[in-house]
KOLMAR-328831 format. One record per residue (C-alpha): residue in three letters; x, y, z. Coordinates in pm, whole numbers, plus 50000, padded with zeros to 5 digits. Each point is the difference from the previous one (the first is absolute). Example, Ala and Ser with C-alpha at 12.3 -4.5 7.8 and 13.67 -1.06 7.14 Angstrom:
BEGIN
ALA512304955050780SER501375034449934
END
This chain:
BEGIN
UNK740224347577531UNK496934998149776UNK499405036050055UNK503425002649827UNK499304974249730UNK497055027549893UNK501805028850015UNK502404979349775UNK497144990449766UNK498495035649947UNK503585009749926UNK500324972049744UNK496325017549851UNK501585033649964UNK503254986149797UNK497914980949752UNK496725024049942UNK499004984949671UNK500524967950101UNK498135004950349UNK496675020649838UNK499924967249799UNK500274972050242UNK497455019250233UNK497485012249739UNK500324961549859UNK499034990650305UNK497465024850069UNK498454992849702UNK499764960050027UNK498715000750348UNK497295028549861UNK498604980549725UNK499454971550237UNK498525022950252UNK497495013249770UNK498624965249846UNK499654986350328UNK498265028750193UNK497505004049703UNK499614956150015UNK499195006550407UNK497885032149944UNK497644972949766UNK499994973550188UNK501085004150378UNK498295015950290UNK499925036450117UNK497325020050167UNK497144997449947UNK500964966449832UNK501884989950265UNK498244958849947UNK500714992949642UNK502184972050070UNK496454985750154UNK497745012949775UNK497864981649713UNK498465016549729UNK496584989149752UNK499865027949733UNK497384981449795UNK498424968949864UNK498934981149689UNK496514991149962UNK499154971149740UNK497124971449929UNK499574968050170UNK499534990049655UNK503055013549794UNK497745002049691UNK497985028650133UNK502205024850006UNK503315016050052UNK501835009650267UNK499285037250178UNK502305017450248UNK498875026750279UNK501215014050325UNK499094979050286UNK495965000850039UNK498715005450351UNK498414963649999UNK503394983349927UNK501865020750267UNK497114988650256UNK499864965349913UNK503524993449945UNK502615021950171UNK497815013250320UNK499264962850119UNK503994993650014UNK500944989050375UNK503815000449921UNK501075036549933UNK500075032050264UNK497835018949823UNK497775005549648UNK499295028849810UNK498825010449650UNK499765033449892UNK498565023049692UNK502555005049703UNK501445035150108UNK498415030149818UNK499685040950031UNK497585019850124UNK499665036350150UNK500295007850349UNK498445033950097UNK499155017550344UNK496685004550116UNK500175037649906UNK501134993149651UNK502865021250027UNK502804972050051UNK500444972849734UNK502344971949859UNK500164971249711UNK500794968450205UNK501044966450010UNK497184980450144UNK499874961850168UNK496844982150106UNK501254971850225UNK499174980750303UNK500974998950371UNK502824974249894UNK501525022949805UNK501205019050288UNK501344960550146UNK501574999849747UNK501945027149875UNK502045020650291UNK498635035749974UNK501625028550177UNK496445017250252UNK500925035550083UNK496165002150151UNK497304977850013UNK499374964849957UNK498904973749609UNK496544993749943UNK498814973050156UNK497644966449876UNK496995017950117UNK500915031749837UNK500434976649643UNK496334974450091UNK498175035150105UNK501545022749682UNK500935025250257UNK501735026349829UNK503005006350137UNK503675006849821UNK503484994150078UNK501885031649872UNK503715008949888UNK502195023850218UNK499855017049648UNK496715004449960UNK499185006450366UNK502565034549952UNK498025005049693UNK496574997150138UNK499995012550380UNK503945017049986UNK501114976650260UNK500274961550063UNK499354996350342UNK496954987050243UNK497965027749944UNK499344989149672UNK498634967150137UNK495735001449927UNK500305025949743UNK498414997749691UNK500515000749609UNK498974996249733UNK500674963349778UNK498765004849688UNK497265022850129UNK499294976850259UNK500685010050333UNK502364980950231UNK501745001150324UNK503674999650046UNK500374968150223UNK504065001950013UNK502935015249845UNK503034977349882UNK503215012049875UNK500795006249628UNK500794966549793UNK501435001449686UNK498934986649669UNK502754972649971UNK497724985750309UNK497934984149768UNK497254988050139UNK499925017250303UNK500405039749833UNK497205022049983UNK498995032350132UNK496654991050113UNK498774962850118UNK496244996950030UNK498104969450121UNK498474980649726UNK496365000250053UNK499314961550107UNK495915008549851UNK501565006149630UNK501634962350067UNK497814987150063UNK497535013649736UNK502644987549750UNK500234968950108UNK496244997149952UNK500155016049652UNK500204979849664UNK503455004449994UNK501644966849860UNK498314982050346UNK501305029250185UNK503644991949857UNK501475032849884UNK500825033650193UNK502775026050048UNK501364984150340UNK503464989250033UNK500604976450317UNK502984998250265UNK501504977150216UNK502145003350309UNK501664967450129UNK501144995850291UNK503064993549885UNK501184988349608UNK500174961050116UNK496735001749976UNK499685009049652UNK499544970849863UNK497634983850276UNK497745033449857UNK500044994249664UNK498844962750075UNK496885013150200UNK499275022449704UNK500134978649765UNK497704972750222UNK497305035150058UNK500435003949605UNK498754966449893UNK497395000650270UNK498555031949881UNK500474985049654UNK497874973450058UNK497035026350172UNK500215018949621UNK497604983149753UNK501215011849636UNK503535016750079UNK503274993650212UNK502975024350072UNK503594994449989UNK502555022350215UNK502684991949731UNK502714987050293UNK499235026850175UNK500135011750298UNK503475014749924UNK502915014250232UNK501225033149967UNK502524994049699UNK497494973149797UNK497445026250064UNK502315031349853UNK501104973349724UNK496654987449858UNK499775024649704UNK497424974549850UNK497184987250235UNK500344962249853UNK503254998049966UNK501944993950319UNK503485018850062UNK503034976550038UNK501485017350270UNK503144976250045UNK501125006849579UNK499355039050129UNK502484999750338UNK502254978449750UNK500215024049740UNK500015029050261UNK503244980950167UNK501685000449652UNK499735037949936UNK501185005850403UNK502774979849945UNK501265013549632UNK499455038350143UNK502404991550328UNK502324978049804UNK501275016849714UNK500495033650163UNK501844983450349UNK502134979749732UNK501125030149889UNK500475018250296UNK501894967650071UNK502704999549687UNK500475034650067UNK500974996350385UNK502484971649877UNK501465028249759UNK500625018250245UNK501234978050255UNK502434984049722UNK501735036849960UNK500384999950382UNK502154967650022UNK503245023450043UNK498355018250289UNK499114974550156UNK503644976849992UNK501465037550101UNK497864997050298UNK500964960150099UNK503265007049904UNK499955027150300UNK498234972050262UNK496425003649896UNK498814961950047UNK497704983649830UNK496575006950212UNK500675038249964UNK500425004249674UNK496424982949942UNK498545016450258UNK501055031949860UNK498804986849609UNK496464989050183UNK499385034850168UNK501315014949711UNK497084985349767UNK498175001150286UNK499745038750015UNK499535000149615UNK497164975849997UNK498225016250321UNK500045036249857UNK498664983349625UNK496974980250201UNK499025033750213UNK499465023749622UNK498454963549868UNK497495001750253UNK499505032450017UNK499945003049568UNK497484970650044UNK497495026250235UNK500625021549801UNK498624984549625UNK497014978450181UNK498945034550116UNK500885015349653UNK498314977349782UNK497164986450212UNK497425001349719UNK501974984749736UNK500944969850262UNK497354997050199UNK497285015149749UNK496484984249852UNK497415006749806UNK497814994750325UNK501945022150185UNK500485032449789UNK495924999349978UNK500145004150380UNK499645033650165UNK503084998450205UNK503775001349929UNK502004969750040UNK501605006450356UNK503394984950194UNK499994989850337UNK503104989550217UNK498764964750055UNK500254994649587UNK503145010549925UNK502604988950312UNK500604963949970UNK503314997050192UNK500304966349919UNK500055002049611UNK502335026350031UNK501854982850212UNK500474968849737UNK501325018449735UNK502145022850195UNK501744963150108UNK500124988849667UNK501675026649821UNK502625005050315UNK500484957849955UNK500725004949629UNK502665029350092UNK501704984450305UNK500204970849785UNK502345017649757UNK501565017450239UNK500904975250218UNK501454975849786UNK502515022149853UNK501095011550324UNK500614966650138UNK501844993249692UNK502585027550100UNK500354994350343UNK500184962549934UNK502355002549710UNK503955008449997UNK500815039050046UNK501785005749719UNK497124985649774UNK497825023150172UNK502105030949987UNK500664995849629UNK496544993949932UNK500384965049867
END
């Protein structure tokens, strides 16, 4: 019976062409927009490999450094000095795991022979970093804590640069050796490509951060030891225990306040979640996330509503020019039930084939316009192309939610007509009244 309901519907697509390219592009195109502002709000601020734990994550990008006595000075900001990440963030007992790491830069990668070189993307991090972030290892194993306390010089390499270097990304590159910078080191494991829009976890290259230099800096006349180039993260164990970190934080912050004798830091309400962190275009000034989602709703809903409306008055157009049809077919026995059955698998049909070409138009300009979307200053300076993976772009669910909303809107006006003929006296119905 349904079967025949669509073979009814496709016929009713071919007898109205203009009519049908508009109800199903209208469609298409409302489910589309929404597509594309959510996937690039998830590709920000949800997880996908190797960020698979930003839901859990906490981020310190810098601090503010002022006098005890606020008539000595101003106020100075700096990346997170190696002091401050020792003192404050290393000592928490709460989280999974800690990890700072060097503000990304490039440097040349070359083989031992000289013949074989590349401009890359280079990390100096930590053995948390690899807690912490959920790389793909196609050979070998992270640096470990003793690799980081005795500077062992050992690298973490790109599937890209692996082909680049050695022509292969397999085991036997495992113990090899480049060149970092004209400093030799040995390939210690080989993870899959990440792409740029994995913030914090891209590079082609991650090094371990010589704990000596640290130190050193720490011990320098630095501000007390207070500035550096280190950012620091932290994995929860789960988000409930955000705030129970940010309370231990802040009690390690006023103890090693109290330990400085002219200066004190302030982490400016930080340590921030994935979204604050992404919003906090000003170190002091912290994002109101809740105005943002607000004012992100708004646009969501204005983009769905005022196309399904449409869609909407122009189903009950159509429907309205039906009436006669549909009185002809009660006036031959049809009851009730059928006729609306027929109306809802009608739309039904319409809305389905409009959601498939929205979803697939969505694809289709993420992938298009990926710079202009998903684009920064930060990341055209980077050495790699901003690259799509699977796990970005499907989220069934979203789709899912505006697909149901635009076939609500349509049934809606549908429906309500056709109940109105087979509910209302024959006649009426076959003269249109």
């Amino acid at each position: 019976m349904y079967r025949q309901y669509f073979r009814q519907a496709l016929q009713m697509l071919k007898e109205s062409p203009f009519f049908s390219v508009i109800t199903i592009l209208g469609t298409a195109l409302a489910i589309c927009m929404i597509m594309v502002m959510v996937i690039v709000f998830e590709i920000q601020n949800k997880g996908f490999k190797p960020e698979l734990n930003r839901d859990r994550t906490l981020y310190v990008k810098d601090v503010a450094i002022t006098h005890k006595n606020e008539e000595d000075g101003g106020m100075n900001y700096s990346l997170v000095g190696g002091r401050v990440a020792k003192e404050c963030f290393f000592t928490l007992k709460t989280p999974e795991a800690v990890s700072m790491q060097l503000m990304r830069m490039q440097t040349l990668v070359t083989s031992t022979d000289q013949t074989r070189r590349m401009k890359c993307d280079q990390i100096r991090t930590d053995e948390g970093f690899w807690k912490i972030f959920d790389f793909e290892f196609l050979a070998g194993k992270p640096f470990l804590r003793s690799d980081v306390e005795s500077n062992i010089k050992k690298a973490v390499i790109s599937r890209g640069l692996s082909f680049r270097m050695f022509g292969l990304a397999d085991e036997s590159v495992i113990g090899q050796t480049i060149l970092v910078a004209r400093r030799p080191y040995v390939v210690g494991g080989i993870v899959e490509d990440v792409s740029p829009l994995a913030n914090r976890a891209y590079a082609q290259i991650w090094i371990p951060y010589a704990q000596s230099d640290v130190d050193r800096l720490i011990n320098e006349e630095t501000l007390e030891g207070l500035i550096g180039s280190y950012r620091v993260l932290i994995l929860a164990r789960s988000s409930g225990d955000f705030n129970k970190i940010k309370t231990e934080v802040e009690q390690n912050v006023a103890r090693f306040n109290n330990s400085l004798q002219e200066l004190k830091i302030d982490l400016m309400k930080q340590p921030d979640t994935q979204m604050e962190s992404r919003l906090r275009l000003w170190s002091n000034v912290v994002p109101d996330v809740p105005r943002m989602l607000g004012q992100y709703a708004l646009v969501l809903i204005v983009l769905l509503l005022v196309p399904a409306m449409n869609l909407s008055g122009l189903t009950a157009s159509r429907m309205q020019k039906r009436m006669g049809e549909l009185g002809v077919r009660k006036a031959f026995g049809a009851n009730r039930g059928t006729l609306i059955r027929q109306v809802l698998a009608e739309n039904l049909a319409v809305t389905l084939l409009g959601g498939v070409l929205g979803l697939l138009f969505s694809y289709v300009a993420v992938f298009l316009l990926k710079d202009w979307l998903l684009g920064s200053f930060e990341l055209a300076s980077l050495n790699s192309g901003l690259t799509l993976s699977a796990g970005m772009l499907i989220r069934p669910a979203i789709f899912f939610f505006a697909f149901l909303f635009c076939l609500l809107l349509n049934l809606l006006s549908a429906a309500i007509p056709a109940w109105n003929a087979s509910s209302g006296n024959i006649v009426d119905s076959l003269n249109d009244k």
